[in-house]
RODO-2510 file (C-alpha; in nm, 4 decimals, decimal comma):
residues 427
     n   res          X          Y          Z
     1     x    14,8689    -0,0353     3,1303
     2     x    14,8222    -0,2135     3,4629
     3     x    14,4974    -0,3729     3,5491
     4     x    14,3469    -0,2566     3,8824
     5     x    14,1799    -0,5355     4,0877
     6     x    13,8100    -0,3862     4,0232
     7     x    13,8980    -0,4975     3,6455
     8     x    14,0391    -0,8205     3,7039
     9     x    13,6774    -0,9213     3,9164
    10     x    13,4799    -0,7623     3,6175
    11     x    13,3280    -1,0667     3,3910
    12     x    13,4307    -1,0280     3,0629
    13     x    13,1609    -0,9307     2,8636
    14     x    13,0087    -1,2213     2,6096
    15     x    12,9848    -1,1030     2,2348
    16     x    12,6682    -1,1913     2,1013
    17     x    12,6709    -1,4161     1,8013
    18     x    12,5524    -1,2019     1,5071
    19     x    12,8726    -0,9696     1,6363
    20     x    13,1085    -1,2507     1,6037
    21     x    12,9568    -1,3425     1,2919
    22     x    12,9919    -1,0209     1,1401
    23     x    13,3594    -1,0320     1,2083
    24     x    13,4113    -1,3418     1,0570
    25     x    13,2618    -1,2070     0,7431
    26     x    13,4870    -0,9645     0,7507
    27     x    13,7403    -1,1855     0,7943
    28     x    13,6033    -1,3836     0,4891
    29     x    13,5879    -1,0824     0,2334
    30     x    13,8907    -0,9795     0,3002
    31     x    14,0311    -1,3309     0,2516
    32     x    13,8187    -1,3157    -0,0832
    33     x    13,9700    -1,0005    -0,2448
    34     x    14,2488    -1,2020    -0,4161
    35     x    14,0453    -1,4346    -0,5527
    36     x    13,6984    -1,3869    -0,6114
    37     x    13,4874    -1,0811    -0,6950
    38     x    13,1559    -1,2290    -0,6179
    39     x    13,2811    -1,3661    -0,3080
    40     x    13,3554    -0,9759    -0,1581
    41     x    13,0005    -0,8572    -0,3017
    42     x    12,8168    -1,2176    -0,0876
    43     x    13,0812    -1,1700     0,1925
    44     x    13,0428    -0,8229     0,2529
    45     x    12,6431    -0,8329     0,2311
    46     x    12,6729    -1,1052     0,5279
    47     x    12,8972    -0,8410     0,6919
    48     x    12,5787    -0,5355     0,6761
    49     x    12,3617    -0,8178     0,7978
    50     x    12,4989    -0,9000     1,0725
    51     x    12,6006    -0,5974     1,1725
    52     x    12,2531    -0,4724     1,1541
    53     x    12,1645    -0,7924     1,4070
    54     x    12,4164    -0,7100     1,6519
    55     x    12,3458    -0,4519     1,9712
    56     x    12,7316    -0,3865     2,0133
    57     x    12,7132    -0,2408     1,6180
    58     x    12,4148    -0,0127     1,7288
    59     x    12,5729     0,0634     2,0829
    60     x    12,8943     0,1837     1,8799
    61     x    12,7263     0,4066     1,6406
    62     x    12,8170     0,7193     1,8186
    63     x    13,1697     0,6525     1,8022
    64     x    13,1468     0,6756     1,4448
    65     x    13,2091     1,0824     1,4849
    66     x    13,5362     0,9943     1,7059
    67     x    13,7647     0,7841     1,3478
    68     x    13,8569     1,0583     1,1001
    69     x    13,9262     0,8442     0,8648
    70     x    13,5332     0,6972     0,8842
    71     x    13,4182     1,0624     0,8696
    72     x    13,6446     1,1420     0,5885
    73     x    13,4930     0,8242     0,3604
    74     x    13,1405     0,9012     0,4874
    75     x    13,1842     1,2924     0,4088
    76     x    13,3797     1,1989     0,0011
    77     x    13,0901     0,9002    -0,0593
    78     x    12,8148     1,2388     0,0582
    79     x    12,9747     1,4772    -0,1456
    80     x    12,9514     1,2639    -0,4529
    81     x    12,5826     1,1359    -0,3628
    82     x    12,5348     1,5268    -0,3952
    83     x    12,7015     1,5868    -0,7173
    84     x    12,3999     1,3427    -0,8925
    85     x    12,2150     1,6958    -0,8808
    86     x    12,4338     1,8151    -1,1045
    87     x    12,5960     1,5755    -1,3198
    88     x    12,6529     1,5730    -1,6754
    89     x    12,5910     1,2062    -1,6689
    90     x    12,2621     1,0435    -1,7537
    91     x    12,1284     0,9641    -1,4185
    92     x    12,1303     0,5811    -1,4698
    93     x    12,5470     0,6075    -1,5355
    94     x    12,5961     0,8158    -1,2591
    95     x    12,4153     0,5786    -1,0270
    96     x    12,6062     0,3157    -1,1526
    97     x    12,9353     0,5065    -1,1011
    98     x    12,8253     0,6135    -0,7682
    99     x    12,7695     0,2636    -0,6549
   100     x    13,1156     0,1872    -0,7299
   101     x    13,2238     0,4073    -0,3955
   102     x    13,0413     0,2447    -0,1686
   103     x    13,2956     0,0868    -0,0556
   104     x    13,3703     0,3395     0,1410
   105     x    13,0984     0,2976     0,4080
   106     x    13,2645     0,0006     0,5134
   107     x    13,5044     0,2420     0,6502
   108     x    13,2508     0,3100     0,9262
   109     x    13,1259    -0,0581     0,9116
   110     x    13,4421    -0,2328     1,0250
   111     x    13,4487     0,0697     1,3434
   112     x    13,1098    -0,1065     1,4079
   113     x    13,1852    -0,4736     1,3712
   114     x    13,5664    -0,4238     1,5473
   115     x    13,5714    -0,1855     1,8094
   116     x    13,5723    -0,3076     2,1316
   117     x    13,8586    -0,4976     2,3697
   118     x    13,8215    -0,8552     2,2401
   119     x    13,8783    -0,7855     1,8617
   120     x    14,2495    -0,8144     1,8441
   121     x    14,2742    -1,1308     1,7607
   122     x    13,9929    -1,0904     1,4601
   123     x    14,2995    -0,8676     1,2966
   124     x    14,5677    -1,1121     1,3407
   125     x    14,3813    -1,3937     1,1618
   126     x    14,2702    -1,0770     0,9136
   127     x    14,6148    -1,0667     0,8653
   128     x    14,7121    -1,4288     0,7901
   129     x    14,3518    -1,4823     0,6086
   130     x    14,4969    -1,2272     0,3462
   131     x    14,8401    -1,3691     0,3317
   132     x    14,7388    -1,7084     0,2298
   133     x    14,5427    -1,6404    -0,0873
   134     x    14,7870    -1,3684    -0,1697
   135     x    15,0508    -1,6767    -0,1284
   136     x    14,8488    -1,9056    -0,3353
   137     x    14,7891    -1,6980    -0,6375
   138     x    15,1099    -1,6291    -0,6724
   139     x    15,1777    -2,0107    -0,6620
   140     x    14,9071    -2,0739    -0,9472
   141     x    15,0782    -1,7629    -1,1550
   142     x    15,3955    -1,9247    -1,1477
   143     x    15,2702    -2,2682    -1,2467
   144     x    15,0728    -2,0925    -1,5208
   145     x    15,3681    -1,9045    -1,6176
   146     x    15,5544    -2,2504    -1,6710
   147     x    15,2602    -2,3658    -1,8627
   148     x    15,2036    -2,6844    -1,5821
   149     x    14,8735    -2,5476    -1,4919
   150     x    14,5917    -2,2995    -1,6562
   151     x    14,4018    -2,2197    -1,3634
   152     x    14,1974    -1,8902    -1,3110
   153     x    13,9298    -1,7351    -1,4882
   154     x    14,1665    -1,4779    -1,6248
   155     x    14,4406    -1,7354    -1,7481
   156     x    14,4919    -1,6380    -2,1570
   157     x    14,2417    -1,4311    -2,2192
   158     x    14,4167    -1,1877    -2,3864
   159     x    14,7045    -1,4140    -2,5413
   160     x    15,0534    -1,4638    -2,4784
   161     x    15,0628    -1,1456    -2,2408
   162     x    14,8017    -1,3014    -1,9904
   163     x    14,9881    -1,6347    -1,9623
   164     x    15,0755    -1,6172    -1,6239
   165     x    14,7137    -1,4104    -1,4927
   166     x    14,4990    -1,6221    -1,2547
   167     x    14,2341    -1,4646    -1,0951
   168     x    14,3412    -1,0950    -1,1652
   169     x    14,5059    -0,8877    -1,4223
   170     x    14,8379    -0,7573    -1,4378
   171     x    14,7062    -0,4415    -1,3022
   172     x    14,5486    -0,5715    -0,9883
   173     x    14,7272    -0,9092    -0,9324
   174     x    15,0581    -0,6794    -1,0104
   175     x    14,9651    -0,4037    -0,7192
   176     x    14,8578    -0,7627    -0,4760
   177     x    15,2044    -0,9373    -0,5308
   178     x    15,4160    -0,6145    -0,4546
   179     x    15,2059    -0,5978    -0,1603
   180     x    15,2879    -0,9460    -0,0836
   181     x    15,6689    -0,8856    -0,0556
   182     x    15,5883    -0,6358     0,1607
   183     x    15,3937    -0,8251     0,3764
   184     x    15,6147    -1,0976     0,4180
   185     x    15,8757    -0,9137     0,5004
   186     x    15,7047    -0,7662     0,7467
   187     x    15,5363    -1,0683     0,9215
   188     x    15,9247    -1,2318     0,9246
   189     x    16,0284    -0,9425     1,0927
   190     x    15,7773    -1,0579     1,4166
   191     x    15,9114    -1,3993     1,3840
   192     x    16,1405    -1,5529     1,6602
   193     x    16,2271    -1,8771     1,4805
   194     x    16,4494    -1,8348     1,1955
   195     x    16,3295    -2,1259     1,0169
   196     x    15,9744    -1,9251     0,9575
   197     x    16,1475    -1,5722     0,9441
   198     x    16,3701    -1,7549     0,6424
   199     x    16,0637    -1,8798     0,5099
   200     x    15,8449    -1,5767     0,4755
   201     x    16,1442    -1,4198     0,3598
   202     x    16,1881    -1,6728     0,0902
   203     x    15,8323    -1,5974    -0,0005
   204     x    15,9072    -1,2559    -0,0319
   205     x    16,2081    -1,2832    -0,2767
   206     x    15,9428    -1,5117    -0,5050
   207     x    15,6934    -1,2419    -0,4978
   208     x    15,9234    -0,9538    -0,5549
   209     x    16,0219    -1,1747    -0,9124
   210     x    15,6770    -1,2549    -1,0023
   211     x    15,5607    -0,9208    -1,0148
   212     x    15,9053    -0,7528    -1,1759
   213     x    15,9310    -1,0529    -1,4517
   214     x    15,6242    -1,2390    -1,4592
   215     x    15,2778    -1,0411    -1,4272
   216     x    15,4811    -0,7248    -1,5133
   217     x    15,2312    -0,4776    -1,4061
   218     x    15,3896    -0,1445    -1,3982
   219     x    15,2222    -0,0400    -1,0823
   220     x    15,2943    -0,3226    -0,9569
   221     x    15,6405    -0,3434    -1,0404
   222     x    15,6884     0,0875    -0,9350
   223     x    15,5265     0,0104    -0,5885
   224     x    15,7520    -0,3143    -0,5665
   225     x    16,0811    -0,0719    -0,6159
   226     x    15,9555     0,1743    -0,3857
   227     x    15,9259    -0,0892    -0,1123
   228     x    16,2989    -0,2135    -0,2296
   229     x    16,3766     0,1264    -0,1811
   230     x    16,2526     0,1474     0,1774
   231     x    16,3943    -0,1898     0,2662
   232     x    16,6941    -0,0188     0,1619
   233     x    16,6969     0,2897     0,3517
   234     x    16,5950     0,0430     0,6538
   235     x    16,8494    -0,1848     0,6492
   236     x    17,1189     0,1086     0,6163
   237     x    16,9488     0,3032     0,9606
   238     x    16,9854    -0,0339     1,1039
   239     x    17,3556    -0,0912     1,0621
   240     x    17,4096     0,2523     1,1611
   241     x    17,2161     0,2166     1,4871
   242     x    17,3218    -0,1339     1,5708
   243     x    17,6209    -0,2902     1,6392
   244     x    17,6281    -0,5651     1,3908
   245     x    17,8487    -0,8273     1,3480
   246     x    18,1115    -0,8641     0,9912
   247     x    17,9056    -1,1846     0,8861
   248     x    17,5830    -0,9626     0,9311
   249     x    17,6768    -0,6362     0,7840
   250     x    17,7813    -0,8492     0,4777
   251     x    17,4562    -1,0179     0,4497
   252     x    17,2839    -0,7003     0,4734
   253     x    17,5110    -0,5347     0,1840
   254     x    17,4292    -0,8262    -0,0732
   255     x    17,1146    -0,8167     0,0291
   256     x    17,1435    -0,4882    -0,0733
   257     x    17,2903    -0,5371    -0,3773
   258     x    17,0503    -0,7604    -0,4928
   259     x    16,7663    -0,5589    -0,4795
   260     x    16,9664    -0,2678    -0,6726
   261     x    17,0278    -0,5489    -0,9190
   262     x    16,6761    -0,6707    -0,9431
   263     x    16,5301    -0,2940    -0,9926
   264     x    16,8277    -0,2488    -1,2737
   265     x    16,7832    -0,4846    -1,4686
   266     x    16,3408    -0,4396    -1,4258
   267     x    16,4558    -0,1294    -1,6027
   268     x    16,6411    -0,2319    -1,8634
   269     x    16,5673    -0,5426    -1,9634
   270     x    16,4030    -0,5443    -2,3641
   271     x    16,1115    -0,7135    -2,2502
   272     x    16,0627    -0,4897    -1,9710
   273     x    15,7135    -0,2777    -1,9710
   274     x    15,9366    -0,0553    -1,7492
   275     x    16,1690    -0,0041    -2,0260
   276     x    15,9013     0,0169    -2,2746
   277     x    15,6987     0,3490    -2,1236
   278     x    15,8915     0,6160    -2,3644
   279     x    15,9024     0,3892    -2,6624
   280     x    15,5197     0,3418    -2,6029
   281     x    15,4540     0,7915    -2,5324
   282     x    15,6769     0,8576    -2,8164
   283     x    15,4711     0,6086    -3,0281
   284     x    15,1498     0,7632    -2,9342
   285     x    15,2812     1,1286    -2,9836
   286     x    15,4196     1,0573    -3,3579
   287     x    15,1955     0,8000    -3,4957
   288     x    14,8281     0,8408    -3,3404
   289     x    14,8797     0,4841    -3,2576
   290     x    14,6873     0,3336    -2,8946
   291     x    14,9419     0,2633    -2,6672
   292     x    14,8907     0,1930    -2,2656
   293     x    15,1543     0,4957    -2,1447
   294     x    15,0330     0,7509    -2,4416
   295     x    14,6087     0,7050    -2,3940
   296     x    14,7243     0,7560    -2,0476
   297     x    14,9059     1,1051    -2,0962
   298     x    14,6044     1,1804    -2,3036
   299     x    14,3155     1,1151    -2,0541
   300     x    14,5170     1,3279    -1,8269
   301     x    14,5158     1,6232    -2,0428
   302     x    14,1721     1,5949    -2,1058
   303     x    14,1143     1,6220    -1,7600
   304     x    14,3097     1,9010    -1,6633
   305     x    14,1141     2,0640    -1,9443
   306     x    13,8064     2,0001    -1,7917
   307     x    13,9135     2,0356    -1,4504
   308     x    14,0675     2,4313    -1,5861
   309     x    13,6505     2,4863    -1,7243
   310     x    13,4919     2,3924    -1,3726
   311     x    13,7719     2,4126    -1,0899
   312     x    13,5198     2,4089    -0,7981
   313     x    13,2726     2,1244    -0,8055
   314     x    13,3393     1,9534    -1,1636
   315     x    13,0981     1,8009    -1,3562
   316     x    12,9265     1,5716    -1,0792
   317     x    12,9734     1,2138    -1,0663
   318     x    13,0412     0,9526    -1,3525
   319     x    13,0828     1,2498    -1,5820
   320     x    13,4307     1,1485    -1,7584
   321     x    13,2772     0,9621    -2,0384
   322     x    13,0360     1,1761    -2,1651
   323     x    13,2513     1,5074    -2,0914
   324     x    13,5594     1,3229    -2,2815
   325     x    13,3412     1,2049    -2,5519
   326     x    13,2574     1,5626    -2,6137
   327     x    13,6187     1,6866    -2,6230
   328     x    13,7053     1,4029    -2,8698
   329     x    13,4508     1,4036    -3,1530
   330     x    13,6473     1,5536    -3,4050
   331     x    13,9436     1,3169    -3,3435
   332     x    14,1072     1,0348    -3,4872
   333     x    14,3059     0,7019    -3,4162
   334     x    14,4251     0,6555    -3,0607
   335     x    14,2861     1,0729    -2,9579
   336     x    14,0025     0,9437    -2,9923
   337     x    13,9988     0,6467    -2,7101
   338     x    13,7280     0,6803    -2,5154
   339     x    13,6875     0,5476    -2,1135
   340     x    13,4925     0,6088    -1,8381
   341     x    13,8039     0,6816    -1,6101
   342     x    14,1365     0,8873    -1,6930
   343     x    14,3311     0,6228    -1,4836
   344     x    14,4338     0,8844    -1,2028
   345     x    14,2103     0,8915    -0,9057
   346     x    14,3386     1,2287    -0,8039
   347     x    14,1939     1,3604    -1,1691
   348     x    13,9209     1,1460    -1,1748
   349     x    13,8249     1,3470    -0,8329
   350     x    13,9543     1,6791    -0,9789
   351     x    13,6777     1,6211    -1,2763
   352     x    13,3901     1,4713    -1,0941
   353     x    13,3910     1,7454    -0,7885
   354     x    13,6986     1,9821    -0,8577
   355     x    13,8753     2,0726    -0,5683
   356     x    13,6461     2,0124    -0,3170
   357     x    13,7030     1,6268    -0,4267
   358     x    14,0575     1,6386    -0,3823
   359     x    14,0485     1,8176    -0,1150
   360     x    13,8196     1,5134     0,0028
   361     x    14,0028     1,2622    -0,1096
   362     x    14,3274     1,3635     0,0092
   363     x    14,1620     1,4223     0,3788
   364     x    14,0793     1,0672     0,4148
   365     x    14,4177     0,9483     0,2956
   366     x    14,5914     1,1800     0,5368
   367     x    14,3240     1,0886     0,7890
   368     x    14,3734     0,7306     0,7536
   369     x    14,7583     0,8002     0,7890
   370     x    14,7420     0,9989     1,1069
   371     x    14,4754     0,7673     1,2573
   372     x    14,6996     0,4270     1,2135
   373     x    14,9321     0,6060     1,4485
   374     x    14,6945     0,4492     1,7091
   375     x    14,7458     0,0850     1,6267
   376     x    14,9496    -0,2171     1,6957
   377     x    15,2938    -0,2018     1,5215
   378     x    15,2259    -0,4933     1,3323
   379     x    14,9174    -0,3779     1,2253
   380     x    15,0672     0,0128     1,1608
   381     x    15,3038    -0,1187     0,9394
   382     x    15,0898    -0,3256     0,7109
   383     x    14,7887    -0,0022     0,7136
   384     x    15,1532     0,2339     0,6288
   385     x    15,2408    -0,0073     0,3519
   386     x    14,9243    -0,0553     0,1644
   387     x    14,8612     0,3229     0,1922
   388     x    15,2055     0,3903     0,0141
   389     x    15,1419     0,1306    -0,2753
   390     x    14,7447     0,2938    -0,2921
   391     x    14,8855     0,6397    -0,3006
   392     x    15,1662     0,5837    -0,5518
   393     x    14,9500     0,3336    -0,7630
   394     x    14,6461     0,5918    -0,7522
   395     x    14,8800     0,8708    -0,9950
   396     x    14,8408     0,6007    -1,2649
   397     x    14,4939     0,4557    -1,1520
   398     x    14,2111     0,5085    -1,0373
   399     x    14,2262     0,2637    -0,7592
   400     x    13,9906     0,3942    -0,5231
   401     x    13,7183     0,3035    -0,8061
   402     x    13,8380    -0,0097    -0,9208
   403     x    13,6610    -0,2852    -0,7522
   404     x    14,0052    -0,5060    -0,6645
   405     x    14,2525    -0,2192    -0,4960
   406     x    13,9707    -0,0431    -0,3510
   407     x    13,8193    -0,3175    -0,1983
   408     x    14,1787    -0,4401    -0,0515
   409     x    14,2155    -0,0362     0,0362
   410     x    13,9226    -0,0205     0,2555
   411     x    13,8894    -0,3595     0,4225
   412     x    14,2712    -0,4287     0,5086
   413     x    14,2806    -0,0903     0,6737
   414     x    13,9416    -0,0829     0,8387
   415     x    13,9893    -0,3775     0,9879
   416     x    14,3315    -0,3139     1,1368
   417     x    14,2716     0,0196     1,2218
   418     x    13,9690    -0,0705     1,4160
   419     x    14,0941    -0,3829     1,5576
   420     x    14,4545    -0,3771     1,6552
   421     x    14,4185    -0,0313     1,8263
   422     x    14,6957    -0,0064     2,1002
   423     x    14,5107    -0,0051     2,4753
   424     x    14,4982     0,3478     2,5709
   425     x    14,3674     0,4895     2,2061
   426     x    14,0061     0,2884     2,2329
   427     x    13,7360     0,4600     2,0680
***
């Protein structure tokens, strides 16, 4: 879009101080999600602060209405407030579980800290800010895997198995390092020197083995084939469409190969968690025994049972526990595992406000989806690939609720969405 010559004489307008603060906090706790839990809870307060200091936030409050996706989080984080009328929870639980989505009011947050002309540059180094502690865990969790370091407050806690964890568990850091590949791949895409494109790419290729044979988090490791599997499907449209070279179509085929290779053998291997799903169902379904597949098959029947009783509004908020401790007090051994989630967002909605929750819940996924159709390509493809892993990882999860991938969920996109928005889609 073309300036006119009224625009060029304009002064550009100054952005007061708490404003640029407020964006560098944001900037912070997203940096912090990797790494440090209390540094997103301090980060993010400084974030409402200055926000609350700064006359563009107020100015922008009526364009709060204008981002679905902000409407969507405020409407789901409403509609559970609500449900504390009802609840089967003690009121002190469901407060407590509550408080656990309030994440998603910095949905409408980052639209007040971002929007505006001279944020673009706030999501770029939101971009990079996230990319180096992402790059530096996964450093530490191969030197812990090698046994040269034991760094990170998660580092052997639970034995053998958490080895290699450094500041998250398999779960979390797993889900962070898939994301990683796919974020590398994608920032050495934009790069014009092939020294840094082979670089980032390099840094891809060591992420994409540290979470299929190191962490081994199997949401990690299913949301790191289903990004092999797009980089697959990509790099075949691209030979098709382009007119590439013998040397380059060959690259692109072992490159290829390897991948298929890599997700093979993730498979198969005998140490594989992959591999070890129907061993650990069938163990579960025969011998009562607690494994992580079977109590996972078993939460979700328990909450299509209760989702079959009250199909409407469910049981109100923070309601799993008490409602599955009810269904299980006349069983034994690993039936009888309780938890205060059944590890599937979509069913932990389904119970806590029945449809109308996953009705919810779905809108501000799809709204988030349609919305990042406004932004910078850059930034459309990194919103497109979190949202993929989130999705996927939320069938086996409930990552929404969990501090780590929620947190990542709603910052990385807010700020992206609300800062890298092409010219003619301003709010």
């Amino acid at each position: 879009m073309q300036m006119t010559l009224s625009d060029r004489s304009r002064p550009a307008r100054v952005e007061s101080w708490p404003l640029l603060c407020a964006r560098f906090s944001a900037v912070l706790t997203l940096a912090a999600v990797p790494v440090s839990t209390a540094g997103v809870n301090l980060a993010s307060a400084l974030v409402l602060l200055f926000a609350i200091c700064s006359p563009e936030a107020w100015r922008a409050l009526r364009k709060i209405g204008k981002s679905p996706t902000s409407v969507a989080a405020i409407v789901l984080f409403v509609a559970l407030a609500l449900s504390l009328l009802y609840t089967t929870a003690s009121m002190n639980e469901a407060v407590n579980f509550l408080m656990k989505y309030r994440k998603l009011l910095l949905f409408p947050i980052m639209l007040l800290v971002f929007q505006g002309d001279g944020s673009s540059k706030w999501g770029g180094a939101a971009i990079w800010a996230l990319f180096a502690p992402l790059t530096l865990a996964m450093v530490l969790t191969y030197t812990n895997f090698f046994g040269w370091t034991a760094v990170g407050p998660m580092h052997g806690t639970q034995g053998p198995v958490s080895k290699p964890w450094v500041f998250k568990d398999h779960i979390s850091g797993g889900l962070m390092m898939a994301y990683l590949v796919y974020l590398s791949v994608a920032l050495g895409r934009t790069m014009h020197r092939p020294a840094w494109r082979g670089l980032l790419y390099l840094n891809a290729l060591l992420a994409l083995v540290n979470v299929l044979f190191v962490l081994q988090g199997r949401t990690g490791q299913v949301v790191a084939l289903l990004y092999i599997a797009l980089f697959i499907v990509w790099q075949l449209a691209h030979l098709r469409s382009a007119r590439a070279g013998g040397i380059r179509v060959a690259a692109t085929l072992a490159c290829i190969v390897a991948c298929v290779g890599l997700a093979y053998y993730a498979f198969t291997a005998k140490d594989s968690r992959l591999a070890d799903t129907g061993q650990e169902i069938t163990t579960f379904e025969t011998k009562n025994e607690d494994t992580s597949a079977g109590v996972r098959l078993e939460f979700y029947r328990r909450s299509v049972d209760l989702f079959v009783h009250r199909p409407v509004a469910g049981y109100g908020v923070g309601s799993v526990l008490p409602e599955f401790e009810r269904l299980t007090k006349n069983q034994t051994g690993a039936r009888a595992v309780m938890v205060g989630n059944p590890h599937n967002e979509f069913l932990l909605m389904a119970v806590q406000l029945g449809v109308i929750g996953v009705a919810l819940f779905v809108w501000l996924l799809v709204a988030l989806y349609r919305e990042c159709k406004r932004v910078e390509p850059l930034a459309r493809t990194l919103i497109f690939g979190y949202l993929l892993a989130f999705v996927a990882g939320c069938f086996a999860n409930s990552l929404l609720l969990n501090f780590t991938e929620g947190s990542l969920f709603v910052l990385l996109s807010g700020i992206l969405l609300y800062s890298r928005r092409s010219d003619d889609s301003r709010l």
